[in-house]
C-alpha angles and dihedrals in degrees: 000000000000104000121183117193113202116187140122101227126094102211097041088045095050090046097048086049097048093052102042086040086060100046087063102270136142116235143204127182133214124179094200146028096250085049086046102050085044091053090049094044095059103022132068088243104170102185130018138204115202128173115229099236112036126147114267103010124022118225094244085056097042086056094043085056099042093057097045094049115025113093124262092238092094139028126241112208106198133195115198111208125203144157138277105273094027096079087111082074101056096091092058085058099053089042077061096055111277124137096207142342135226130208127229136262088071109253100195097207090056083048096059093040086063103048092041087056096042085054084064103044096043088051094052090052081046088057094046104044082055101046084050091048084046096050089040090052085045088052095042087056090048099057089044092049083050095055094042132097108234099208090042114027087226127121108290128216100285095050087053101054090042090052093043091050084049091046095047097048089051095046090057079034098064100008095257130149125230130183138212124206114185114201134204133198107230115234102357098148079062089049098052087035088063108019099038123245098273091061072049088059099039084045083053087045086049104052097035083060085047090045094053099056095042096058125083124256089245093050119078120209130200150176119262104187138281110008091338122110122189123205119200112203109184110204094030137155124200093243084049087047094048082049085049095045091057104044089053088046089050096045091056085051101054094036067076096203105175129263115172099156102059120106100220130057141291086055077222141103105272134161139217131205155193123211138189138181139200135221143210109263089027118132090208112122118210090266098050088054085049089058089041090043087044086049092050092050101048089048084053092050087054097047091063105276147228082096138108120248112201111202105210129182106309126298084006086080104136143166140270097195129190096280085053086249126136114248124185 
């Protein structure tokens, strides 16, 4: 263990040194209570001895402070000692925070029964501290298991309504816009028909892959369900979200996963979207922008697809079509 004798005294120092040295510690040594709380604030000290009346701070008080602000990661075993005539004391100074007490003079014997038992204190809290780190990291995988989609590894349905809530909130917050663009795969139905639906799954795996590296690291994506994807782009205009709906359009086509089945060209996979934004001063909700963003896409896949509809503010919707340009 790592054992710091604080006392000001050269022969009980010296002695207390020389006993918990020989049992296999490691020691550090502090003439005084200032020189002791320092050593505890930046070491991994595990028991201290600290005598009760030291210049700067007294032991009662150097307990008191260790055990209001040292963290709770590891345990300090401490051992008050005081002199012979004072033991009527000893309960204020376990009030303060100590574990035990010894009386001068050193009886080495007592010395080595109370290190033995802080060894075993200090180990169980060690125990503990890791069997709570262990159950918080298992609870951590689990809620991110829980917001995760299983086929694709993105964000799943329940991440995505919670960040949108939290994007939503910041953008009334600090007057920011945010925008919302919902893909869908074109003639999947066709895809998983012809191909089965594993060489569907492996197509999902695919473009979520495509779709992760083509979005920004400020913008989320998730899955939606079925063959619908959502991308959440925080700051964002509705010109910077129609950019952002084409170059995501153009990544999926030249990622070229085959599409031979479907009735229109390219004979590839290809998506089409719908996109709003909000801005700062609009009465729309989240969900109001998901219906907007639902009504966009469906008009581009009407339109013809594999092409981007941006939603503006009411009757100024227009079109990102497959050159990138803007069609009316």
């Amino acid at each position: 263990m790592q054992v710091l004798i604080a006392d000001d005294d050269v022969t009980s120092r010296l002695e207390l040194l020389a006993i918990a040295s020989k049992l296999g510690h490691q020691c550090h040594v502090a003439t005084d209570g200032s020189r002791a709380w320092e050593v505890l604030a930046n070491e991994q000290i595990d028991v201290l001895l600290t005598d009760w009346i030291m210049p700067g701070i007294e032991g009662p008080e150097l307990c008191r402070r260790a055990r209001e602000e040292l963290g709770d990661d590891r345990y300090l075993y401490v051992v008050l000692i005081t002199v012979l005539g004072q033991q009527e004391s000893v309960l204020d100074g376990m009030e303060a925070g100590a574990d035990d007490y010894l009386i001068k003079p050193i009886d080495p014997f007592s010395v080595r029964t109370r290190l033995v038992a802080a060894e075993r204190v200090t180990a169980l809290h060690g125990r503990l501290v890791e069997s709570q780190q262990n159950l918080k990291r298992a609870n951590r995988e689990l809620l991110s298991l829980s917001l995760t989609d299983t086929l694709t590894g993105l964000g799943n349905r329940r991440r995505m309504e919670e960040d949108l809530t939290r994007t939503h909130a910041r953008a009334i917050r600090v007057g920011r816009s945010y925008g919302m663009m919902l893909l869908d795969i074109d003639h999947f139905k066709l895809y998983n028909d012809h191909y089965g639906h594993q060489a569907g799954d492996d197509a999902l795996r695919q473009l979520a892959l495509c779709l992760g590296a083509a979005v920004r690291e400020d913008e989320s994506i998730y899955r939606y369900g079925g063959e619908e994807f959502l991308v959440l782009m925080p700051d964002c205009s509705p010109e910077e979200a129609a950019l952002a709906g084409e170059r995501i359009r153009l990544a999926v086509t030249e990622r070229a996963i085959p599409h031979g089945f479907r009735p229109t060209t390219p004979a590839l996979v290809t998506l089409s979207g719908g996109v709003s934004c909000w801005a700062p001063g609009s009465t729309h909700s989240a969900p109001d922008l998901l219906y907007r963003a639902d009504r966009a896409l469906f008009e581009a896949k009407s339109a013809g697809r594999n092409r981007v509809k941006v939603a503006g503010p009411d009757c100024e919707d227009h079109f990102v079509g497959m050159s990138g340009a803007t069609l009316s």
